[in-house]
N, C-alpha and C positions, 0 to 999 in steps of 0.2 A: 614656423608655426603651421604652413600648410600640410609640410611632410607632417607633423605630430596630427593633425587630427586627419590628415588622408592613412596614415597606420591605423587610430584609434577604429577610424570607420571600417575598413577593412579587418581588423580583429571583430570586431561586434556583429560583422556580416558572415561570420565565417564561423564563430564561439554561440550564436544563437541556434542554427541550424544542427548543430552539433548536439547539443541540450538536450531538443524537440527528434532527438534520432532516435533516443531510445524509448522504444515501447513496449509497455507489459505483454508479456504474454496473454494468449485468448483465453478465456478463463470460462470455462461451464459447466457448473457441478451444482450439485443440491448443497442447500444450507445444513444446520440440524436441524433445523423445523423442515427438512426435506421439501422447501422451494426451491423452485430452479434460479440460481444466479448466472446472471451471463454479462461478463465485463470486458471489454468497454459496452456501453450497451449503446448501439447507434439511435442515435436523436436524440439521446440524454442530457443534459446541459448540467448535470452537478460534476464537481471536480470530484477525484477521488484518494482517499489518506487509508492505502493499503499497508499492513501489517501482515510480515510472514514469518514464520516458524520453520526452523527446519528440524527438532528433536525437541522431545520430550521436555527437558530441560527450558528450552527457549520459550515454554510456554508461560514459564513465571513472569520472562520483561514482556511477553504478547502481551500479558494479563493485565501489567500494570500501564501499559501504553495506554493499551483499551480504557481503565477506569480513567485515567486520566482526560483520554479522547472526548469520550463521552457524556464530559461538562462541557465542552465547548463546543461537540459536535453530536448533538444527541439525534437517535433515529431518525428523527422528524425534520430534519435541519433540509432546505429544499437547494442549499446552494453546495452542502458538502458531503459523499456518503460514505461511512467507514465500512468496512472490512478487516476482519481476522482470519488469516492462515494459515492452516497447518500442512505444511508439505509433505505428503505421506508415501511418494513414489516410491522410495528409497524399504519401506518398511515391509516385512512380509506379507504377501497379499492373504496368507492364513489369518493373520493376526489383525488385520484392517478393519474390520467392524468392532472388533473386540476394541480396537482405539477411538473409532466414533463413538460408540456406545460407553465409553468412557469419558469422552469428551462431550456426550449431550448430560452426561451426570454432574460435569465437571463446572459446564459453563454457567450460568444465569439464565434460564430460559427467555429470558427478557433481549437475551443477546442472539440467540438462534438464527435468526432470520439473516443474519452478518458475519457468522461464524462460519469458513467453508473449510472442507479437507479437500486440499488437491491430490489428484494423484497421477498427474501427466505436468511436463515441460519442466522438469526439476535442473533440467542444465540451463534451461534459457533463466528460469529465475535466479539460478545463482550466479551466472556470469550477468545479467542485469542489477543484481543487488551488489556486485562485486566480493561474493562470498569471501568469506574469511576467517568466522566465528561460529562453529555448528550450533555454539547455544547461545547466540545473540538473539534478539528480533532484529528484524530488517523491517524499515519502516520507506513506504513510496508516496510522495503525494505527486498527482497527476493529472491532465487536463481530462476531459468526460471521455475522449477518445483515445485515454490511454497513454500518452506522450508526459512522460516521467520531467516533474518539473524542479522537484528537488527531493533527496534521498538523507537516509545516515543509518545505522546500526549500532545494537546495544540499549545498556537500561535505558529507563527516563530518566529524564539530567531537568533543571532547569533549566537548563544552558540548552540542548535539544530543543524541546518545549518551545521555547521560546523562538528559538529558528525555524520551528516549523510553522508555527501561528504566525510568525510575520512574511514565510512564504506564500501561507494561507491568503493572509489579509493583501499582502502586496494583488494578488492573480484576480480575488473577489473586485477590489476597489479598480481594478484595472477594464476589468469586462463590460461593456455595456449590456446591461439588461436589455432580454427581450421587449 
């Protein structure tokens, strides 16, 4: 009985650190409403439920991630803030406004302020998302400072959804407020 729970404790001392290793990339770029975002943002205390794009395509599960995000996790929400990504490193830099400006036509102005195009660290988010599907979304939820607490890619599922709001709720009811 001691060997079983002196392994159990040494997997969990060893499986938690692992977890909390990986961390988003630094992220600083204007919204479409052309505010400065900058993620993690130090002193911040909201967790964070990042949504990234890597092609055109992926923009339909971003889309539908988002409408769905955004019943449970609306702008306003002080404990949780979303993000949508479009990763545009990869895309002609001839062509790169013409894709914003397509994408401030595209999205809900309502949505601006949380809608960013990246266009730097394209290898670190895809070996952090563990790339695999160009036209998936990749979805991250993460502590305020960035440390990726639980991930997955592709459409909304129920079944997703649902693992992500009990990620959610698990980290919330776990934290002590300040």
């Amino acid at each position: 009985m001691m060997k079983l729970l002196a392994l159990i404790l040494t997997f969990a001392f060893f499986s938690v650190p692992f977890l909390y290793a990986q961390i988003i990339p630094p992220i600083k770029g204007k919204a479409l409403d052309d505010s400065e975002v900058i993620l993690p943002k130090p002193g911040n205390s909201q967790y964070l439920i990042l949504t990234i794009g890597f092609s055109h395509k992926s923009g339909e599960q971003s889309s539908a991630w988002g409408k769905r995000l955004k019943v449970d996790f609306p702008p306003d929400d002080s404990q949780v803030a979303v993000y949508q990504f479009a990763e545009l490193q990869g895309a002609p830099s001839l062509i790169r406004g013409s894709i914003v400006h397509g994408m401030r036509k595209d999205v809900p102005a309502s949505q601006h302020a949380h809608f960013v195009p990246l266009f730097d660290h394209q290898d670190e988010w895809k070996k952090l998302v563990n790339f695999s599907a160009p036209d998936d979304a990749y979805l991250l939820f993460s502590t305020p400072d960035g440390h990726v607490l639980w991930q997955t890619h592709g459409p909304v599922s129920d079944a997703a959804y649902g693992e992500l709001r009990a990620a959610v709720h698990k980290f919330l009811t776990s934290t002590p407020k300040p």
